[in-house]
C-alpha positions as CSV (number, residue, x, y, z in Angstrom):
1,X,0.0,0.0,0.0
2,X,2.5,1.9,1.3
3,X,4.2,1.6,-2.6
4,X,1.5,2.6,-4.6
5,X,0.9,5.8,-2.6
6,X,4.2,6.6,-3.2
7,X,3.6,5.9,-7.4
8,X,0.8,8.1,-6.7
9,X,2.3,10.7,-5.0
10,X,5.1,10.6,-7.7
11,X,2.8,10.7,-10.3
12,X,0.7,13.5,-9.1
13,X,3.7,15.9,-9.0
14,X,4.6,14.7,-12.3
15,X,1.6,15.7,-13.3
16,X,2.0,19.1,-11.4
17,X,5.1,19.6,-13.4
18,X,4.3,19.4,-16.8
19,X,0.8,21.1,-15.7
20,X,3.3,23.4,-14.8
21,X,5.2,23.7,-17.8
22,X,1.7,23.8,-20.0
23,X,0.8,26.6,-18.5
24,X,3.7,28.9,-17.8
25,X,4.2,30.4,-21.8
26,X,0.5,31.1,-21.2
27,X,1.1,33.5,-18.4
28,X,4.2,34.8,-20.1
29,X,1.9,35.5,-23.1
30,X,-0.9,37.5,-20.6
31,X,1.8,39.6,-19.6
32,X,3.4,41.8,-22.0
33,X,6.2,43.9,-21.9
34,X,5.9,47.7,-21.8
35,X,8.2,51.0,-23.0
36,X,11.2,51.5,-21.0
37,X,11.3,54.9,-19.7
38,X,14.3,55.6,-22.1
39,X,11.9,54.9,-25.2
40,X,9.8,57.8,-24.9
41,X,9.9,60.8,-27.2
42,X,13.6,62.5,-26.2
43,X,13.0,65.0,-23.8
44,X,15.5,67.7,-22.8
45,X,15.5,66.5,-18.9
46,X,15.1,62.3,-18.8
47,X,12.4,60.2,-18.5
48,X,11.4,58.3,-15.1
49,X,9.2,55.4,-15.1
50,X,6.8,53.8,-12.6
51,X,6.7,50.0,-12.0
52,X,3.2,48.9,-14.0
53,X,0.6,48.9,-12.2
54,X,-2.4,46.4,-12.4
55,X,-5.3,48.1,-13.7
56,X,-6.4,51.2,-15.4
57,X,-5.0,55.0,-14.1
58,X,-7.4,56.8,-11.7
59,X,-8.9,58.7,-14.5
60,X,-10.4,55.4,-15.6
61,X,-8.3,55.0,-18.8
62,X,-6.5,58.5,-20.5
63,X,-7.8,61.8,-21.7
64,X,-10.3,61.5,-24.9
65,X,-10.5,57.8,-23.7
66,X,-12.0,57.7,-20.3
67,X,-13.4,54.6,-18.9
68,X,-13.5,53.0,-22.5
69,X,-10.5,50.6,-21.4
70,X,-11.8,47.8,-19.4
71,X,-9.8,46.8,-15.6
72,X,-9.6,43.3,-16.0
73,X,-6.5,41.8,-17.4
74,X,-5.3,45.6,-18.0
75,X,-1.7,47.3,-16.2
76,X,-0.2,50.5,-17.5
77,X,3.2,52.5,-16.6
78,X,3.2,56.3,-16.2
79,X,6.1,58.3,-17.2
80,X,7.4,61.9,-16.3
81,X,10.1,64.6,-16.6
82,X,11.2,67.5,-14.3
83,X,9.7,69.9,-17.0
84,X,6.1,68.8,-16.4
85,X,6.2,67.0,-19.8
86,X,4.2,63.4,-19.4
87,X,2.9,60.4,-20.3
88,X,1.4,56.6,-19.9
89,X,0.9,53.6,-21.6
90,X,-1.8,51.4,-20.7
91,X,-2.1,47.7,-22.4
92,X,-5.0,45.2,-21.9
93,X,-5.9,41.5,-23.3
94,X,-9.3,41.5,-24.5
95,X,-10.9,37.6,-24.3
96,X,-10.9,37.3,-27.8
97,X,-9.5,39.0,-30.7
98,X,-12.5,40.1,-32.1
99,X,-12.8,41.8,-28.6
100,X,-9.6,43.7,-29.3
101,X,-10.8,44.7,-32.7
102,X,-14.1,46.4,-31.5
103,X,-11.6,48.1,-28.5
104,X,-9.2,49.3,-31.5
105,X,-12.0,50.6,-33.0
106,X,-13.6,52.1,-30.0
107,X,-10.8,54.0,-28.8
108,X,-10.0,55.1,-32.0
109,X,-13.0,56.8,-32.3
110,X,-12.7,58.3,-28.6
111,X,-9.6,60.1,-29.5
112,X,-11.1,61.8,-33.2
113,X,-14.1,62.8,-31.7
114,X,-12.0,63.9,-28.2
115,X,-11.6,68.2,-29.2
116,X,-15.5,68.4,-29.7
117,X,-16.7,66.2,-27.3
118,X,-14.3,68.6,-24.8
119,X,-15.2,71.8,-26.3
120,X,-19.0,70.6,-25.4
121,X,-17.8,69.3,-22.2
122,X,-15.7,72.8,-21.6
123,X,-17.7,76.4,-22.6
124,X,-15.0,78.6,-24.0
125,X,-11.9,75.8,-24.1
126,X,-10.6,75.5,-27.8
127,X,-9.4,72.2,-28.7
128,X,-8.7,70.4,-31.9
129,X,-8.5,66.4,-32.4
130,X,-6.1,65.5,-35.6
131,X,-5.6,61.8,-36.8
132,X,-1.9,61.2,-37.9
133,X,-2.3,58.0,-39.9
134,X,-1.8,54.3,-39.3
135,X,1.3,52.3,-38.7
136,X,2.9,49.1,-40.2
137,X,3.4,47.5,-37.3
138,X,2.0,44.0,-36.6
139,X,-1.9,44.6,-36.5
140,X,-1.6,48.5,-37.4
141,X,-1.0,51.6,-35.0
142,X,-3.0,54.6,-35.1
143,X,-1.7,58.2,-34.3
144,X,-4.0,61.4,-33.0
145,X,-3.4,64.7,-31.4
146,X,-5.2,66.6,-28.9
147,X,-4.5,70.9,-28.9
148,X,-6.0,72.6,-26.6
149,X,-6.0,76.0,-25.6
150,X,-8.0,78.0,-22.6
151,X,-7.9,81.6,-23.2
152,X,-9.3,83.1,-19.8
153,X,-6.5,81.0,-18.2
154,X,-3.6,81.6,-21.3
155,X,-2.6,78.1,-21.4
156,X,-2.2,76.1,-24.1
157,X,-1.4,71.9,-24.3
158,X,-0.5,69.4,-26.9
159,X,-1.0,65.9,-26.4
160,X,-0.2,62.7,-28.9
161,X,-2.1,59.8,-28.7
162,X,-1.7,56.3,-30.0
163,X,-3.4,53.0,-30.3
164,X,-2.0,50.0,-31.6
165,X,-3.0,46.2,-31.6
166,X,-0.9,42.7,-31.7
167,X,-3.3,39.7,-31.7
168,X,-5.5,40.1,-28.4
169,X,-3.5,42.4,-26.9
170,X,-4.1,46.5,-27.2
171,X,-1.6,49.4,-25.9
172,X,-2.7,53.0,-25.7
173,X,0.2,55.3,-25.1
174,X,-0.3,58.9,-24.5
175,X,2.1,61.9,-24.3
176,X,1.4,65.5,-23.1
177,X,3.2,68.5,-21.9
178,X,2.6,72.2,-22.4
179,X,2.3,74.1,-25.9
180,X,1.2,73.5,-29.6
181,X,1.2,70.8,-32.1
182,X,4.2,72.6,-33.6
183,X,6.3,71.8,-30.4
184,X,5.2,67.9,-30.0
185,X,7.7,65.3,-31.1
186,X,5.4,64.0,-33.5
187,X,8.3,61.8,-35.7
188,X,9.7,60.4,-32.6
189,X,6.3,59.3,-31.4
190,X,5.9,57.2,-33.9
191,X,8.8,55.3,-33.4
192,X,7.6,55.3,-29.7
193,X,4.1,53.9,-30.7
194,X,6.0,51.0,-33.0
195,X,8.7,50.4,-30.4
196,X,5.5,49.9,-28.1
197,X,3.3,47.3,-30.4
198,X,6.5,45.6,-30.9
199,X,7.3,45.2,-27.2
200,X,3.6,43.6,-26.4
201,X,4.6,40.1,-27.6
């Protein structure tokens, strides 16, 4: 008796093991990787990073987007520089790829209707939503920008949006700091958004 529960026993973690195995490039796949601090748009102070976080940001997604990204099976990173210039990058695994296709599209169309939907939202704020084209970049990128300007206050912003998709998995990155269109990075946010979809999987 004494035997066979040890061939049991033996067996069972055996089992465990290649159970193990089975399931471990699974996780790896659930998780991918995000933008290193150092891949953001250059800035003339450097970039800091936060650890990613599980879940969406407080705001319930980003600016144009809010709430349109779902929490589960979602982390982002937020990024920074002394000169108030900033950013994030949220990613999420839809259950199916048709789910992430129907996010794409969703957020997509967040972020061109985003300057007057604010405007609406904002009596006497001026802001203009721009799309930028698509990537080539596994299942396509898309870029936007966001300009807005408050004259009462005399303060102007410029922020760059982009969406991109690789099999189930969506990223939204986002980067803002004080200004006009004229003074984002626009080129080098490209290569961020590409660097990005590439890093998911």
């Amino acid at each position: 008796m004494n035997k066979l529960r040890t061939a049991l026993a033996t067996a069972a973690a055996a089992a465990l093991g290649l159970a193990a195995l089975a399931t471990a490039p699974a996780q790896a796949a659930a998780q991918p990787a995000f933008l290193a601090a150092s891949q953001m748009p250059p800035s003339s102070t450097p970039w800091t990073a936060t650890q990613v976080f599980t879940g969406v940001p407080e705001n319930g997604g980003v600016l144009c987007a809010p709430y349109k990204i779902p929490a589960q099976n979602t982390r982002y990173r937020e990024f920074s520089t002394e000169l108030d210039t900033n950013g994030v990058q949220v990613t999420t695994v839809a259950r199916t790829e048709a789910d992430a296709v129907k996010l794409v599209d969703t957020l997509r169309g967040a972020l061109a209707d985003c300057g007057p939907l604010l405007e609406q939202q904002n009596p006497g704020l001026q802001a203009v939503s721009a799309s930028h084209g698509k990537l080539a970049v596994e299942e396509g990128a898309w870029v936007y920008s966001l300009d807005t300007a408050d004259p009462q206050i005399g303060i102007s912003d410029i922020h760059l949006f982009s969406v991109g998709r690789d099999g189930r998995t969506v990223t939204l990155v986002r980067w803002g700091q004080m200004g006009d269109l004229k003074d984002a990075p626009l080129t080098a946010f490209r290569t961020t958004t590409k660097t990005a979809v590439n890093k998911l999987h």
